[in-house]
C-alpha positions in Angstrom: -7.5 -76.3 36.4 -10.7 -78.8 37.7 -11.6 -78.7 33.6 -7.9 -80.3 32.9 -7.9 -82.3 35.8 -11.3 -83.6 34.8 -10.4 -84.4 31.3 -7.2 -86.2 31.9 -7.2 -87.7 35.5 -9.1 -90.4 37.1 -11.0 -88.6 39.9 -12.8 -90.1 43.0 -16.3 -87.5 43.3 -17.9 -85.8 40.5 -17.0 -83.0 38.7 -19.7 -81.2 40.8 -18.2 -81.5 44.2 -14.6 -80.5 43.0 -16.1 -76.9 41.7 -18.2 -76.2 45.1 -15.0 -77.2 46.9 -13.1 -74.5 44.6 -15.8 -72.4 45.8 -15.2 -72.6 49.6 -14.7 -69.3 51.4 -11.2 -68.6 53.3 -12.6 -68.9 56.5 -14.9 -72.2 55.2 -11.2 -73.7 54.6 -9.6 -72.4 57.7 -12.1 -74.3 59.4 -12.1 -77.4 57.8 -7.8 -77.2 57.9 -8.9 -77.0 61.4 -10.9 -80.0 61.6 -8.2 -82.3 59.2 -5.5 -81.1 61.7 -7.3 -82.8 65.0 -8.8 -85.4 63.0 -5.0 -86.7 62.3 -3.3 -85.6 65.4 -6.1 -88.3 67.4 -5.5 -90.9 64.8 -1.7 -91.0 64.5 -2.2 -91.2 67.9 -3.1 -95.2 67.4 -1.5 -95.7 64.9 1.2 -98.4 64.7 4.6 -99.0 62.5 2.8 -100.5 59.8 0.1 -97.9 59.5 -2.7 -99.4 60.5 -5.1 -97.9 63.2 -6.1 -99.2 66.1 -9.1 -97.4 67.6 -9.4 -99.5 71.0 -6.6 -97.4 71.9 -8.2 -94.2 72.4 -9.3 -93.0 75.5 -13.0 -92.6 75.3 -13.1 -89.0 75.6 -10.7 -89.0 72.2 -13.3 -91.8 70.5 -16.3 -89.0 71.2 -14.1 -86.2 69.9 -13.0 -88.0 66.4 -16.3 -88.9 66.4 -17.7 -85.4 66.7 -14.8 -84.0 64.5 -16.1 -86.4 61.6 -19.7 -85.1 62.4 -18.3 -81.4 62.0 -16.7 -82.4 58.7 -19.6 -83.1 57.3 
């Protein structure tokens, strides 16, 4: 599928991080799920009707979280 998808679509990373993504273990992509799931739960949080996000909104303790979700992502 990434050798199709590499051939005939426009893709943002290089072939390279698609395959080790592939490669993830099932508990390596539970956890990241995880991480996606309160990453957007803290953002739709502030954001408004036209999609844009306003950060000043968030409590502190919800800044240092995203923040630390984002660091976890990594």
């Amino acid at each position: 599928m990434n050798d199709w998808l590499s051939k005939n679509c426009h893709r943002k990373y290089k072939k390279e991080y698609y395959e080790a993504f592939a490669n993830l273990s099932a508990d390596t992509m539970r956890a990241r799920d995880s991480i996606q799931i309160q990453i957007k739960a803290i953002k739709s949080s502030c954001k408004d009707e036209f999609g844009n996000y306003h950060f000043d909104r968030l409590t502190d303790s919800e800044w240092n979280t995203l923040r630390g979700l984002y660091i976890q992502k990594k």
